[in-house]
N, C-alpha and C positions, 0 to 999 in steps of 0.2 A: 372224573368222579364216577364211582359204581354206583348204577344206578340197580339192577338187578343182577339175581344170581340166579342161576340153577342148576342145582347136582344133588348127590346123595348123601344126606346125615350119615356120619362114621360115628361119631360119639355123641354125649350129652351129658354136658356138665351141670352143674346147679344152678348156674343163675346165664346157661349158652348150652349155645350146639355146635359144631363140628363140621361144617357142609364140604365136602369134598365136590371140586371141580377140574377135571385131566388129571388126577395125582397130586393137588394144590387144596391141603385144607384150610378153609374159612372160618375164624373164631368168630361165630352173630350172636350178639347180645340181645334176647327176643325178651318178648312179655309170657308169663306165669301159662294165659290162656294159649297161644300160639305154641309154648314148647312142650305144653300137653298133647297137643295136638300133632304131632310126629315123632317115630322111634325111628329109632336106630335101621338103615338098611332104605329109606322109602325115598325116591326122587323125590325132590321139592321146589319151588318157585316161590324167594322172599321177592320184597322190594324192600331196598336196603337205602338206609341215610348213612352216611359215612362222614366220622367226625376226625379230623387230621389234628396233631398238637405235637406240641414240640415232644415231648414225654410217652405220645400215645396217638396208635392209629385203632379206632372200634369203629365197626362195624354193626349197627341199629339194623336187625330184621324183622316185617313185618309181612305176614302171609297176605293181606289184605293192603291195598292201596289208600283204602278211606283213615287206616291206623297209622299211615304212615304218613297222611298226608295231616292228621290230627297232632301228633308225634308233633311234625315241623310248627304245626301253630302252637305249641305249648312251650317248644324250647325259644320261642319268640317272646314270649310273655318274660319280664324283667323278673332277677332271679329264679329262674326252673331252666336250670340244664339238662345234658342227655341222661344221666342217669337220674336225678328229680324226677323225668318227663317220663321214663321208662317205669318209673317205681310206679309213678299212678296209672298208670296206665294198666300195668299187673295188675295192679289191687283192683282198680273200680271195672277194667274193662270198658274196650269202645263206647258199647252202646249208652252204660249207667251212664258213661263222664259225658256222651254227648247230650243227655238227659238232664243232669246235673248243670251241666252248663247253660244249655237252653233254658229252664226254669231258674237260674240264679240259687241253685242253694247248694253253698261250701263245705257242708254238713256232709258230704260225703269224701271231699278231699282231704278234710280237720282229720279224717281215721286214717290216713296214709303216715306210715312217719317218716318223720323229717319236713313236713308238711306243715308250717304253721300256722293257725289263723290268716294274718296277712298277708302270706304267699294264698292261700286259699281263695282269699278274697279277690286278690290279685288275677289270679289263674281267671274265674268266673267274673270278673269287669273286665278284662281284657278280650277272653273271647265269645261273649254272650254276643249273638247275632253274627259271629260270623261261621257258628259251627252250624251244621242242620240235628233237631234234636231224634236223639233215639228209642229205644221202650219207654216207654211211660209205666210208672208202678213198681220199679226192681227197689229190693231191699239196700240201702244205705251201708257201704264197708263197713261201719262203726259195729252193723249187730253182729252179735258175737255166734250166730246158729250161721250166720254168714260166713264167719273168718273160720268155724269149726268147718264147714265143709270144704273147704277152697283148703285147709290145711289137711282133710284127709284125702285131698287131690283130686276133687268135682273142679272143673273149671270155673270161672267167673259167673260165665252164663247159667250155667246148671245149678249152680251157687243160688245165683241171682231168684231166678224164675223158681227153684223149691222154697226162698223162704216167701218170694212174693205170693204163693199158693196159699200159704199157713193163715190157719182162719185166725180172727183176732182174738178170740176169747183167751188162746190158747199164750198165754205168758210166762210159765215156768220155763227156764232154759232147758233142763233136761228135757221137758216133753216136745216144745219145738225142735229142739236137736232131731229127737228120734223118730216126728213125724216128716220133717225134712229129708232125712233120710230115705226113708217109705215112698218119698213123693218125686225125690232126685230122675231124673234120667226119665220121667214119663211123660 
């Protein structure tokens, strides 16, 4: 079983990257935040879960050992497979889902799709107490000043911490949008 890898990104596809090791490229199926986070050309070190199937051999990369070892508690949870387990993990991000989890509220899994209520639920009674929790206060996938940043390509985290900055008074979406903005990256 591959447990790690290390070599250099050749390409980067939409939803993977490329990692080249001796001449042997590696298709890694990463999360939103992670594949931002390296281009083309830079040595790297996942830690990788590897899913064998009759039909298919993928390859789960994750820069961080705490996501991969989060990753393996979620595809444990009854119905959330590697791609289910990959999807939220994208959207919410380590630290939200491990927040999310510790405090018991599904209200940020319910905005992933394909995610339905009862998988949600499912997901947070399964691993409540056994994840350790992470920021406290990041804005819930559902807001939409959320899912505009992360779609004009802020990562999760950056996503996360400009809208948790936004004062509350402020509830016009255009104007959170554009204070968000303003506030990203500081």
């Amino acid at each position: 079983m591959i447990a790690t890898l290390r070599g250099t990104i050749t390409e980067k596809l939409p939803d993977s990257l490329v990692l080249d090791l001796g001449g042997v490229g590696y298709e890694i199926i990463t999360t939103v935040e992670d594949w931002g986070s390296v281009k083309v050309g830079d040595a790297t070190y996942w830690h990788i879960f590897e899913q064998i199937r009759e039909d298919a051999h993928n390859l789960y990369g994750f820069r961080e050992l705490s996501s991969k070892q989060l990753y393996g508690q979620m595809i444990g949870v009854n119905g959330v497979g590697p791609k289910m387990a990959m999807q939220i993990l994208s959207a919410a991000g380590e630290r939200r889902l491990r927040q999310a989890i510790a405090s018991g509220d599904p209200a940020l899994l319910k905005g992933v799709s394909g995610v339905g209520p009862k998988t949600a639920q499912r997901v947070i009674l399964d691993l409540r107490g056994k994840v350790e929790e992470g920021v406290v206060g990041l804005a819930p996938v559902a807001d939409s000043t959320y899912q505009a940043l992360v779609a004009l390509g802020y990562t999760p985290g950056q996503a996360s911490e400009a809208v948790a900055a936004l004062p509350d008074d402020v509830t016009d979406e255009q104007a959170r949008i554009k204070l968000a903005l303003k506030g990203v990256g500081k």
